[in-house]
Structures are given as C-alpha cells and as structure tokens.
C-alpha positions as CSV (number, residue, x, y, z in Angstrom):
1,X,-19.6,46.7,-128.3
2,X,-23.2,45.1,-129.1
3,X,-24.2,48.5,-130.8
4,X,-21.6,48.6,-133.1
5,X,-22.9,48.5,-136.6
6,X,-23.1,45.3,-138.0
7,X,-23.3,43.0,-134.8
8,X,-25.9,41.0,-135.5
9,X,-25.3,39.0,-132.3
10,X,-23.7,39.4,-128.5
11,X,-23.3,37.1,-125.6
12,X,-20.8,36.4,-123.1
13,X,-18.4,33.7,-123.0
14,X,-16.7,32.1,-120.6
15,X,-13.2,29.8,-121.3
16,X,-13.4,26.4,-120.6
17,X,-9.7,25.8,-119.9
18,X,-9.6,22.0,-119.2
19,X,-11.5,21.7,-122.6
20,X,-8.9,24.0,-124.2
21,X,-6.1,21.3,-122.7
22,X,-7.5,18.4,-123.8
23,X,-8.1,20.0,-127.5
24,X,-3.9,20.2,-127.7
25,X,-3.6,16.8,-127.4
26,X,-6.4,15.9,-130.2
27,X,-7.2,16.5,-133.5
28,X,-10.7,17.0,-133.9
29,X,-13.6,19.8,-134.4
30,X,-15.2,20.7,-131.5
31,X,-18.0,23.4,-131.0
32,X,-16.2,27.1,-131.1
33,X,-19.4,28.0,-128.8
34,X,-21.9,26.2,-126.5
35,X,-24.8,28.0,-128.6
36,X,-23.3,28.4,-131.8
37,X,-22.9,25.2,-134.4
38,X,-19.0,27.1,-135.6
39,X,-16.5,24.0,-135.2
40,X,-13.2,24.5,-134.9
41,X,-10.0,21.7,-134.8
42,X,-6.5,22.9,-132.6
43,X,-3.6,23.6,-134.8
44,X,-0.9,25.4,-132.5
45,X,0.1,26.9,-129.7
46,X,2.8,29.3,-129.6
47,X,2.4,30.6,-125.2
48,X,-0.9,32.2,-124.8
49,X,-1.1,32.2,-128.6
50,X,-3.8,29.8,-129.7
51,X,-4.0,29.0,-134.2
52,X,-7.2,26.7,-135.3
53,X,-8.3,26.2,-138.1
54,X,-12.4,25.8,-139.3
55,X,-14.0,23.1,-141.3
56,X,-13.9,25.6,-144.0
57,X,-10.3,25.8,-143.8
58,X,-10.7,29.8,-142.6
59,X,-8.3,30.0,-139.7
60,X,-9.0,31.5,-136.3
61,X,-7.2,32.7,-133.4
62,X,-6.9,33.5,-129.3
63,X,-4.7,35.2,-127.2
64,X,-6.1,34.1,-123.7
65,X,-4.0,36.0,-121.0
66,X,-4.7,35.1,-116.9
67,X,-5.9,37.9,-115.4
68,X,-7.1,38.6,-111.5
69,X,-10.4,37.7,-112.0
70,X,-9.9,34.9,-114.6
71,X,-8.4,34.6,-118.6
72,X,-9.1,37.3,-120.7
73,X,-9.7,36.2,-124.1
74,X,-8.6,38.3,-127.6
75,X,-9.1,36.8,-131.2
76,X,-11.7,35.5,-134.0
77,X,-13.1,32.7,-135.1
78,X,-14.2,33.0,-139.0
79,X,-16.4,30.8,-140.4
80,X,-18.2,31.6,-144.2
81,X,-20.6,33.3,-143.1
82,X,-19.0,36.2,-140.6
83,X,-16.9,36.3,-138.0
84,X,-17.2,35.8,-134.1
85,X,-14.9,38.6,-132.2
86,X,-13.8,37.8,-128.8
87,X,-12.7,40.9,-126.4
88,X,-12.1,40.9,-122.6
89,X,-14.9,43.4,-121.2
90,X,-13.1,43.6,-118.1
91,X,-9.2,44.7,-117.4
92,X,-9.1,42.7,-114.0
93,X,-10.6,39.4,-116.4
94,X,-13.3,36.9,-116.0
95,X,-15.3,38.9,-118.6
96,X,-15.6,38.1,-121.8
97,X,-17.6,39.1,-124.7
98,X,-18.5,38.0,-128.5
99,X,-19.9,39.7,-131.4
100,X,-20.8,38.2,-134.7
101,X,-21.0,40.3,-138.2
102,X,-22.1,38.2,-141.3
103,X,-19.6,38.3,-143.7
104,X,-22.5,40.4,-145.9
105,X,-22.2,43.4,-144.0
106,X,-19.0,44.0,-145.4
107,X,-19.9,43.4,-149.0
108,X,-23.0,45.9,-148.9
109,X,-21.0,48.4,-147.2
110,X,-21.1,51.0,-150.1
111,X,-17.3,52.5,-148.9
112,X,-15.2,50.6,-146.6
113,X,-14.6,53.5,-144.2
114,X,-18.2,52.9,-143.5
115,X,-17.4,50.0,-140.9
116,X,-15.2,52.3,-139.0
C-alpha cells in the first residue's frame, strides 16, 4: 500500500475508541490524526458507519468494524489538499494503515487510468 503511486505518506494508526465516544456527544473539530494538523467535527452515525465533516466542509468517512485482534478501520478523510485512506492491514484487526495523495497527483495525471 505505501508504494502505490502517489502516496506521498504512510503510517499506522491506531482507533482511539473512548475519543471516538465522546466526539458523538460534541460538536467540535478535533485532530483527524495525532501527527497530522487535518480536523475533523462528528456529523453521524449510522452502526459502524461514521460521516464527519472537515473545516473545509469536504466530508469524510469510517466504517470501523471489531475484529479478534481489535477494530478494523475502512474510510477517508479529505481535506484540500489530498486525501488520507484508512485500510485494515490485518483480517484478524488491530492493524491499521493510512496513506495520503495530494489532491495534485490527480490533476497532473495526464490520463486517469493512470492512477489505476
């Protein structure tokens, strides 16, 4: 996943569920990301179906599903300058991974099949 082209970074995350909680019950931005400055404010929940929204007003969504080992975590988070994709690197859980493309990858691409 970190060689794909266009990441232009990779890290591992790890859910903080009581932080998740407490964001249902409040309405305000909170860091996305321990190292990254991308806020992000709770809209909805719909089950394991989680909608926020950015400062920006892009929108951004998880799937976190409980696994053996701990959640595993499916979504985005946009920002304006790229997005941050979240995929479980792990079927048992616990393992979690992030890549960021710049939203100018995609508009120097010369033919979109050239993400693929």
């Amino acid at each position: 996943r970190c060689q794909q082209q266009g990441v232009q970074k990779c890290f591992y995350v790890k859910l903080n569920e009581d932080s998740l909680k407490r964001q249902e019950t409040r309405a305000r931005f909170v860091k996305a990301f321990s190292s990254e400055n991308v806020r992000v404010k709770f809209n909805n929940k719909n089950g394991n179906f989680y909608v926020f929204d950015g400062r920006d007003g892009q929108q951004s969504t998880l799937t976190i599903r409980q696994r053996e080992d701990g959640p595993s975590i499916y979504g985005s988070i946009r920002s304006e300058e790229g997005v941050y994709n979240i995929e479980a690197c792990s079927k048992n859980g616990g393992c979690n991974i992030v890549t960021y493309t710049s939203n100018n990858f995609f508009s120097e691409l010369e033919s979109p099949n050239d993400a693929i």
